[in-house]
C-alpha positions, 0 to 999 in steps of 0.5 A, spaced: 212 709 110 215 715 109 219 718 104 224 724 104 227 727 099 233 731 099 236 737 096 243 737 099 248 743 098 256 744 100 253 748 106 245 746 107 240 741 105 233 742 105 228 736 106 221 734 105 218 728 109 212 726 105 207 721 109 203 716 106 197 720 106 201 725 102 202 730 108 208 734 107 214 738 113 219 741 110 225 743 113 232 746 112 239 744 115 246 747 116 251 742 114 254 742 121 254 736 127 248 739 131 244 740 124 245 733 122 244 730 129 237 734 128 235 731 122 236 724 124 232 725 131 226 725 124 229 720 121 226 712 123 230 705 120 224 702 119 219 707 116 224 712 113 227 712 105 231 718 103 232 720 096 238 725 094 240 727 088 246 726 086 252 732 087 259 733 090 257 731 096 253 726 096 257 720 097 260 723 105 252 725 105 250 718 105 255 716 108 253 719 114 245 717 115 246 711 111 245 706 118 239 710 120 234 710 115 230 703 112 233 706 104 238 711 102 237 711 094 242 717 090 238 719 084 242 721 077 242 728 076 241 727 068 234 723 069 231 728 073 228 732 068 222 734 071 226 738 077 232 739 072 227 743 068 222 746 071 218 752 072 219 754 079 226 752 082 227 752 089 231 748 094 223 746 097 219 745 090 226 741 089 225 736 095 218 736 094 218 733 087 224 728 090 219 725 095 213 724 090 218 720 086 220 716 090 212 715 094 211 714 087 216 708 086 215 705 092 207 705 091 208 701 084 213 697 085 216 700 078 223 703 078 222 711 077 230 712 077 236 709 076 240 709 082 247 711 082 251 706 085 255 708 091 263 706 090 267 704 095 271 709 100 278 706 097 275 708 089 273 715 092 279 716 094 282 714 088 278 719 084 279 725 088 287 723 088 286 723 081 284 730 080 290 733 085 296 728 082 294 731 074 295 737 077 302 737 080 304 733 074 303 739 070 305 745 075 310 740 078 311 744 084 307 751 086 314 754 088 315 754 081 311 760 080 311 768 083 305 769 082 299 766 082 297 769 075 303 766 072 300 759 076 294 760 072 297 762 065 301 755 064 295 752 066 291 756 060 286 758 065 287 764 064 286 769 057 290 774 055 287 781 055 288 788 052 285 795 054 286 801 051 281 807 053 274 804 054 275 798 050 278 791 052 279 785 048 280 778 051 285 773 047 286 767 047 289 763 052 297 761 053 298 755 048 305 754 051 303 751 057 301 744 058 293 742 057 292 735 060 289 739 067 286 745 064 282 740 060 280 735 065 278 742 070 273 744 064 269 738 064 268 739 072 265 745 069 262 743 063 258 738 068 257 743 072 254 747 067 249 742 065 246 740 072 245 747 074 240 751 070 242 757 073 249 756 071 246 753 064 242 759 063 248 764 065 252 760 059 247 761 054 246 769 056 254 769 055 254 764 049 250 769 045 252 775 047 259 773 045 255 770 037 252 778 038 259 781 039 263 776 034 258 778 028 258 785 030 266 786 029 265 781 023 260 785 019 265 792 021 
């Protein structure tokens, strides 16, 4: 049996074919056709199980190489602490460990992770139409405004700044505007935010210094 594990990107993916006797080839691909084509030239329907975690393009991955493998399993980004929080993080040493875990899971018969049921096209579908209908409840029509900052402003995505000399203040967002689409963006941040330690890490970075900066102006 081989196992394959997946680090998929918007614009690459990165995988790592692992044996039963624990020999390993790694290998990145563009997201393109010709790419994906070489790919599944490595890729067997009876030997071959795939793990990839899950990310925005996950589903339409699947999709793709579903009918050419013996299993194709998405795992839940939040049960994978042991990629989440590691030492070294690269899109290798990611589709290595995914690999391990799946062998690991096929050599027990135990479940190591959860797998993250595909929905069907229809409720895809459905859930992309839900981000774009809230926002075109909000803004109506994107005529409406002459500029893209003005765009931005009524839906609070943007604060109010103020610069004098050297020294530059960012205010709070408009309050006039509407909320419900705003709110539903951040939480694809906020999500964001809490699958990438990278982005995870820049967060806390400005988190602090922003508490550093608040509690100077305070103490003056």
């Amino acid at each position: 049996m081989k196992c394959i594990g997946i680090c998929l990107h918007t614009n690459r993916f990165t995988c790592c074919h692992l044996d039963e006797e624990g020999s390993r080839r790694m290998k990145t691909y563009e997201l393109s056709t010709t790419d994906i084509g070489f790919f599944l030239q490595t890729v067997h329907a009876d030997t071959s199980c795939v793990l990839i975690e899950a990310a925005v393009n996950t589903f339409a991955f699947v999709k793709m190489i579903a009918g050419h493998a013996r299993q194709v399993l998405i795992a839940n980004t939040f049960e994978l602490k042991s990629i989440s929080f590691t030492n070294k993080k690269t899109d290798k040493v990611d589709a290595y460990k995914l690999a391990r875990i799946l062998k690991a899971q096929i050599m027990s018969g135990e479940e190591q992770v959860h797998e993250v049921v595909v929905p069907s096209q229809h409720i895809q579908d459905l859930r992309a139409l839900f981000t774009a209908i809230d926002v075109i409840a909000d803004i109506i029509a994107v005529h409406r405004f002459s500029k893209s900052k003005k765009s931005s402003n009524y839906l609070r995505s943007t604060p109010k700044v103020e610069s004098s000399n050297e020294k530059t203040i960012i205010k709070s967002t408009n309050t006039s505007g509407r909320k419900v689409a705003i709110t539903l963006l951040s939480q694809a941040l906020n999500h964001y935010r809490d699958t990438s330690p990278n982005a995870g890490a820049w967060y806390e970075r400005l988190r602090q210094y922003k508490r550093t900066a608040y509690s100077h102006v305070i103490c003056r």
